[in-house]
N, C-alpha and C positions, 0 to 999 in steps of 0.2 A: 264279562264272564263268558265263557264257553259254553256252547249249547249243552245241555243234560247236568250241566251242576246246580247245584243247588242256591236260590236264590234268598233264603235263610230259614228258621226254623222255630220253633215254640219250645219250650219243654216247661211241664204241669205234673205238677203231684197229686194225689186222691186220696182219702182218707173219708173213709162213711159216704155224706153224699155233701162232701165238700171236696173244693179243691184250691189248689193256690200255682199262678203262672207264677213260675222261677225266672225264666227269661225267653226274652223276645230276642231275638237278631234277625237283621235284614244286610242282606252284601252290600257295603261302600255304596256297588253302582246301581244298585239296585234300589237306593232310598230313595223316596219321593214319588216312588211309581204304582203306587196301593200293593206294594206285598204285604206291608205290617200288616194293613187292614184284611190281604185276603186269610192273612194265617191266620189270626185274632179268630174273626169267621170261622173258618175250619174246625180250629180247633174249640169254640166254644160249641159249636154245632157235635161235636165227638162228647164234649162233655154232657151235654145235655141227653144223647142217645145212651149215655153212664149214666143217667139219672140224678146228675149231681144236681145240689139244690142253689149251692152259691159257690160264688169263686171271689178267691182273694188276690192282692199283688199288691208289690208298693216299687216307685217308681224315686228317680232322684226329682227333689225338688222343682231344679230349673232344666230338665228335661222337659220344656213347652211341647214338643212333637207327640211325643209319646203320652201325655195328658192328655194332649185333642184327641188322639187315638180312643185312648182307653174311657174316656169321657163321653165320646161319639159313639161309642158300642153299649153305653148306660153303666159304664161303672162311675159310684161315686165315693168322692173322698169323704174316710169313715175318719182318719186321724194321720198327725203327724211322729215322727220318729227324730226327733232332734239329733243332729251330729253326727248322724245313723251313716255315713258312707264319708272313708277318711282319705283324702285326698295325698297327692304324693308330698304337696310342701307341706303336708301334716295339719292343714287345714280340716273340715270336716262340713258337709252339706246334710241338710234334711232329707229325708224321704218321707213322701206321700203315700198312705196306703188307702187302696181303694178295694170297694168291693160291688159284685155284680148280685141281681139275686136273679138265679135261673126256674126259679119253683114257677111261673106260670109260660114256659115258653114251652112249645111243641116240636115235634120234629119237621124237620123240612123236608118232603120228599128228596130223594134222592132220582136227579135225571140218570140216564142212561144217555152219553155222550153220543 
């Protein structure tokens, strides 16, 4: 990647003082190297300065990477979606849905870099 592009991104929706991650991406060359993990961060740290109280997501089944992910930041699996994500030969996979609960975390200072 070219210096100044983006290495990938979050995007969350909010409603009350819930929210739900829509999706994660991280660039090809970029996976393996803690961006998921920094955005995750980030972005729950934004949430919580929202005051939100929990956040949702669900995830494909056999996405192992992104379960360690979401599992290592304390989300846990609340239920499954059978079939939920239909594959090109028309097959169809599970998705996991997980949920974090943010009601006793604080804010993190913010350094001045």
């Amino acid at each position: 990647m070219a210096a100044g592009e983006p290495e990938g991104f979050i995007i969350a929706r909010c409603a009350a003082d819930e929210a739900e991650i829509l999706t994660v991406a991280v660039a090809g060359a970029a996976r393996g190297r803690g961006h998921g993990r920094l955005l995750l961060d980030a972005s729950l740290a934004e949430l919580v300065r929202r005051r939100i109280r929990k956040v949702f997501l669900e995830v494909e089944a056999g996405n192992q990477a992104a379960l360690r992910l979401y599992s290592s930041a304390g989300f846990e699996r609340i239920g499954t979606r059978r079939g939920y994500y239909r594959q090109p030969d028309g097959s169809r996979r599970d998705a996991v849905t997980m949920a974090l609960d943010l009601g006793n975390r604080v804010l993190a200072p913010v350094l001045d870099a």
